[in-house]
N, C-alpha and C positions, 0 to 999 in steps of 0.2 A: 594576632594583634591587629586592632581596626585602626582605620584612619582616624578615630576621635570624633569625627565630625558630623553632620546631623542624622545621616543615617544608624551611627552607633548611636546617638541621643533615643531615635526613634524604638531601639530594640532594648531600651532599658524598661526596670518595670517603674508603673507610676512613680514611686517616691525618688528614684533617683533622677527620674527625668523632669520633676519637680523641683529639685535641688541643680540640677543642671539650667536650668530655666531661670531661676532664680541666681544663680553663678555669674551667668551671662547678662544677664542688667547691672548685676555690680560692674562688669565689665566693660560694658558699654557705655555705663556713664560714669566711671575713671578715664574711658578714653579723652575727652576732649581737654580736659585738665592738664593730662599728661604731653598733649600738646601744645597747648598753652603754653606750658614751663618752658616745653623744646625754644619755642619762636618767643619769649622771653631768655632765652639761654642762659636759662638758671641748672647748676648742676643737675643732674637726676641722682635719684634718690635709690639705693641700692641695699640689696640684701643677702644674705648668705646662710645656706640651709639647707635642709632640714637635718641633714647629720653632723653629727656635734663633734667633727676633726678640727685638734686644736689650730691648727692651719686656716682655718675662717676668721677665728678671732685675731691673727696677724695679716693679713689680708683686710678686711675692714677698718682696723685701724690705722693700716698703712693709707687708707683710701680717706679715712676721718681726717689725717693732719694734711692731706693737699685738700680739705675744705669740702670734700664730699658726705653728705646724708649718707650716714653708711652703719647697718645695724647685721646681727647676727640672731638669726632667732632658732631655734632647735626641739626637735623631739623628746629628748632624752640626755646624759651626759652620763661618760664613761668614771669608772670609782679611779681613775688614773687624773681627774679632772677634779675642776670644782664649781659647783652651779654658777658663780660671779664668772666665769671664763666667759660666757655667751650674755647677750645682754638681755634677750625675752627667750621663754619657754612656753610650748606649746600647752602646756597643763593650767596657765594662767587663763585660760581665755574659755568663759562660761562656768569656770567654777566644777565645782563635784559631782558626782550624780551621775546614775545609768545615761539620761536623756541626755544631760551636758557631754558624757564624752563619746556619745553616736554622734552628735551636732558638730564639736568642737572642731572638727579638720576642714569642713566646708564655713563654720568661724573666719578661723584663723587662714583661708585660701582667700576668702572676702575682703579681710581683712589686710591681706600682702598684697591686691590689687589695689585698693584702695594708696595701699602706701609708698608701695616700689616701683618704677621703673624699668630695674634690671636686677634678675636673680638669677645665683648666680649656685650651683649645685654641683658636685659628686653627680657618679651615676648609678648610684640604688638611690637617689633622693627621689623629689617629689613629694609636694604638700600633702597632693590630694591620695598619696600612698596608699594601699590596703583598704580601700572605700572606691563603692562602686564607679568614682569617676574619676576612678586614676587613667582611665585611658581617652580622658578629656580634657585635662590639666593642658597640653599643649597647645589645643584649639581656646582654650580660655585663653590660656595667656596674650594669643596670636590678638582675639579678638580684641585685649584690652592693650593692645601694642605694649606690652610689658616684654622687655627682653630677656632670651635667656642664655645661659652662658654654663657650659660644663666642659668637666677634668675629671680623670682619674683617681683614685688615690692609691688602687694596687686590687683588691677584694672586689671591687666593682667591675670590673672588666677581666678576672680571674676565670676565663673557659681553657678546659683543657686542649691543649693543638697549639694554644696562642703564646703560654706564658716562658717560651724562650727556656735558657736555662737554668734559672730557675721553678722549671715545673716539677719537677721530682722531688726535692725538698718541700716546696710549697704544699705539694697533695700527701707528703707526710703529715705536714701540720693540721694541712685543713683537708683530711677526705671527702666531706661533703660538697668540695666545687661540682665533684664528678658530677653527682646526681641533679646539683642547682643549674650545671649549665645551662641547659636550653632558656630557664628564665633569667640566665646572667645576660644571655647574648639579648633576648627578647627587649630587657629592658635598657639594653646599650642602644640597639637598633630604636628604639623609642626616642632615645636621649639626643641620637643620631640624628633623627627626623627632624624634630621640632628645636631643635636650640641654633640660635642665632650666631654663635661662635662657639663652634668645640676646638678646646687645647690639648692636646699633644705633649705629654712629659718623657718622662724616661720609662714611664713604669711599662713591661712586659706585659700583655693580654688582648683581650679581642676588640678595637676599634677600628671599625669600618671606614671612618669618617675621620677628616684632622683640617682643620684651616690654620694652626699656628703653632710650632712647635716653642716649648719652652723648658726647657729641661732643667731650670735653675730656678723655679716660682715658688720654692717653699721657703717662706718668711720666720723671720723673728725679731725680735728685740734685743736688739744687741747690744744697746744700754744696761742691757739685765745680765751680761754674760761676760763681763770684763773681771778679770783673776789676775792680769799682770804676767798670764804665759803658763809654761811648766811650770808646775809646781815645787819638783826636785832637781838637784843635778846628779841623783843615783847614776849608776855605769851598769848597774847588776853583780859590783866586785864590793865597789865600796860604798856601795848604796842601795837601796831597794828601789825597783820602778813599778808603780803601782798603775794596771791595764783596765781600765774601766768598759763594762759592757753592758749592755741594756737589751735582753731581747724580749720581743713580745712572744714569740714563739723561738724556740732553738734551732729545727732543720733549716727553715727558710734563714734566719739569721747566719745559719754556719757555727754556732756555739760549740759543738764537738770536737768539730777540728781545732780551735782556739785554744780548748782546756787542752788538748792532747798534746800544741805548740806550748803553751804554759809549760807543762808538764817538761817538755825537751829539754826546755831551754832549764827549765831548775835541774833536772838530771847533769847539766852540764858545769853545775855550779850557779849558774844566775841567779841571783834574786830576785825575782817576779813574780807579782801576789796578781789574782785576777781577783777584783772584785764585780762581782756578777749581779746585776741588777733586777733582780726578776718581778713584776708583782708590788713593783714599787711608786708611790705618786710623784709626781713631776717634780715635786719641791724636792724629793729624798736623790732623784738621779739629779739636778740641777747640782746639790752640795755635793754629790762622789764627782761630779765631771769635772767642775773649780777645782778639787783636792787633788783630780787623776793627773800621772806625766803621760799616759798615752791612751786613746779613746778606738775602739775598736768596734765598727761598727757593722757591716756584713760582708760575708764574701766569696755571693751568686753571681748579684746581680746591682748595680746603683746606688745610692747613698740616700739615706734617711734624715728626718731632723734630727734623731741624735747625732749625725754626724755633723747637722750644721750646729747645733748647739756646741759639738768642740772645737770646731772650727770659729767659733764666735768668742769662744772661753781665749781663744787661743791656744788649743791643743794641738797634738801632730794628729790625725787621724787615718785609723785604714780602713779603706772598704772597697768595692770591685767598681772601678769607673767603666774597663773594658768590657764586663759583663753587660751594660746597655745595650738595648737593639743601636744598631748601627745606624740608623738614621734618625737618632739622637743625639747624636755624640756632636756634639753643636760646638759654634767656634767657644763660647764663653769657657767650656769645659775645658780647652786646651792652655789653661792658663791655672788649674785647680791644682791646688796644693795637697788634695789627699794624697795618700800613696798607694796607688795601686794594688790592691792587694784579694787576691782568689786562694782558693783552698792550700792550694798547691806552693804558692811561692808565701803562703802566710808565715811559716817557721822564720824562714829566713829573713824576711823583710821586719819582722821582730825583731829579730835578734839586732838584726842593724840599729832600729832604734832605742832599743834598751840598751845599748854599748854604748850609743853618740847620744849625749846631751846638748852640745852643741847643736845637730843635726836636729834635737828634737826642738828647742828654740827657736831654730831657723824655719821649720815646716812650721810654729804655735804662731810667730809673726806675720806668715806668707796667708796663713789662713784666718786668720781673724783680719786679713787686709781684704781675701777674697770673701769673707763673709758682708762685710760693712758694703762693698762694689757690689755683689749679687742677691744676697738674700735679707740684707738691713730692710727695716720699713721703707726708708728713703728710694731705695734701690727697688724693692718690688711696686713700692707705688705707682712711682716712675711708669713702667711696663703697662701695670693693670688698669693706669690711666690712657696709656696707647688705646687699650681694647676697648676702655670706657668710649671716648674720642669717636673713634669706629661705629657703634653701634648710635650712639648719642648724636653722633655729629656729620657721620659719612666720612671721615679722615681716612685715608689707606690703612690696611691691617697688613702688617709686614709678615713671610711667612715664616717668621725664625725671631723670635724673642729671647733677652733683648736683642734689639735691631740691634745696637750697638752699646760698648761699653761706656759707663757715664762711670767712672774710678773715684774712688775719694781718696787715692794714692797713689804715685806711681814709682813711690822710691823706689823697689824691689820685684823686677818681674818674678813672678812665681815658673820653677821649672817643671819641668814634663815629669812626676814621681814616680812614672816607674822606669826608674833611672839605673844605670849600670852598675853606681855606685850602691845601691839597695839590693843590686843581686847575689852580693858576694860576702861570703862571710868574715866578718873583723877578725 
């Protein structure tokens, strides 16, 4: 991988160094605009892309209502999604045709300097992707002082050696990491180089580099996820308690062991239906989550949006908090109301909750309080405005997000879940 910079300009052939040429005038004369606004201190103008995780689109709009320019624009979208998720698509831009979409990505690269400030990416993104000046994207940027800002989401930084205990399940699901690695890591170290702020989550895998740990950044709308709590006051004697699950894949999730705890607990008389969400779009698992008494969500390694979605619904939720790399496990964590839960102590810590309705109540309230504090709009904005700040303004970049909790309650601290009381059988 080259440094991006004129000597790799210099060993491309004509047309790319053409286009590169061409790149770097848009770039240069976005710059002094782009300063302008600064020494005007007019917000900058921000963008989110190129891969179309639904986590962009809560992210920019958490950044739209505190009054930031803030767009999402994308490659592609997943059949789990729906074109309206993202506000521009890459396919918009030049229209149809063999020559349109050879052109379209140094388009639509032109056209992001032109308009943003600060982009903000995964690390398989990049505009200029799969076109010979993807290994100049960086030195553009630099050049037109646009910022850049990258994160994880799990598949981007997936090399084997790295991904903790979750690696053995994960290369069940996805055997191809083996072979991709070298260009997993190639284009971390890329991402590494050239971005002005890399974040630091919880996710397991190969990151060289970290300026700010954030292990609670994944957003929603929690306006959209209010149900009033559990749904039943089932016990598993004189009621049924229905366990909602969502996996993308089943080894990395832990699916196996879940039906096999399913399974226990009805061998022992319980009443407990799993309903298993596979292949499903977002609006079909949104109505089983409202409908679920208990949401189960993985148990390697961390917690997923589906767990903040039942955490937002006000569900009890399990998933493995412990399995985090260890220097993640940040203060905000010690106050999450999931319950704890890994392969191993999963039967039991079920069973707890399918017997206590109470119990399940008390963990739907504690979490839909730690939802609205950590992952609401309000609450990630908060945060992502810190970084904005940073980059925009020179403000300190604290190395642990959030720096501090800003609560929109504080009736009820939330207790440590995996709790003594969870370890023992009713």
């Amino acid at each position: 991988m080259t440094d991006g910079g004129e000597t790799a300009s210099l060993q491309m052939p004509m047309p790319s160094r053409l286009g590169f040429m061409a790149l770097a005038a848009v770039a240069i004369a976005s710059r002094p605009l782009r300063a302008l606004r600064r020494i005007l201190r007019l917000k900058p103008r921000l963008a989110w892309g190129p891969i179309p995780i639904i986590s962009i689109k809560y992210w920019s709009a958490a950044l739209r209502a505190r009054g930031y320019p803030s767009f999402t624009l994308v490659s592609f979208f997943s059949s789990i999604n729906v074109r309206d998720d993202f506000d521009r698509h890459t396919d918009e831009f030049l229209g149809s045709g063999g020559l349109a979409a050879l052109a379209r990505p140094f388009a639509v690269f032109a056209w992001l300097l032109i308009k943003a400030d600060i982009v903000f990416s995964f690390l398989d993104g990049g505009f200029l992707r799969y076109t010979p000046l993807q290994e100049v994207e960086g030195r553009l940027l630099k050049l037109a002082g646009v910022k850049l800002v990258c994160f994880p989401y799990g598949s981007d930084v997936a090399v084997p050696g790295h991904i903790g205990v979750a690696e053995e399940p994960l290369l069940r699901d996805y055997p191809e990491f083996v072979e991709t690695a070298d260009r997993t890591r190639a284009r971390v170290d890329w991402f590494c180089r050239w971005s002005d702020v890399v974040i630091r989550n919880w996710q397991f895998g190969y990151l060289p580099r970290r300026d700010v740990v954030w292990t609670t950044m994944l957003a929603i709308d929690t306006n959209e996820w209010v149900s009033g709590g559990p749904s039943g006051e089932g016990d598993g004697v004189s009621g049924e308690v229905v366990v909602v699950h969502a996996p993308n894949h089943r080894h990395v999730k832990g699916t196996e062991p879940l039906i096999h705890a399913i399974e226990e607990l009805n061998s022992e008389g319980l009443k407990v239906k799993l309903n298993l969400m596979e292949r499903k779009t977002n609006d079909e698992v949104k109505e089983a989550v409202l409908a679920a008494d208990i949401i189960a969500d993985q148990f390697f390694a961390g917690y997923a949006m589906f767990a903040v979605e039942g955490l937002s619904a006000g569900k009890p939720v399990l998933s493995a908090l412990s399995g985090m790399p260890k220097q993640c496990r940040t203060e905000a964590l010690k106050g999450c109301p999931i319950v704890d839960t890994n392969v191993d102590d999963l039967t039991e810590n079920l069973r707890r909750l399918v017997r206590d309705p109470a119990l399940r109540r008390e963990l739907g309230e504690e979490g839909r309080r730690f939802a609205l504090d950590y992952h609401s709009l309000p609450a990630v904005g908060r945060t992502w405005e810190a970084i904005v700040d940073h980059l925009w303004r020179g403000a300190p970049l604290p190395s642990e997000l959030p720096a501090a909790r800003i609560p929109q309650s504080e009736s009820s601290p939330a207790r440590n879940r995996r709790d003594p009381q969870l370890q023992q059988a009713p």
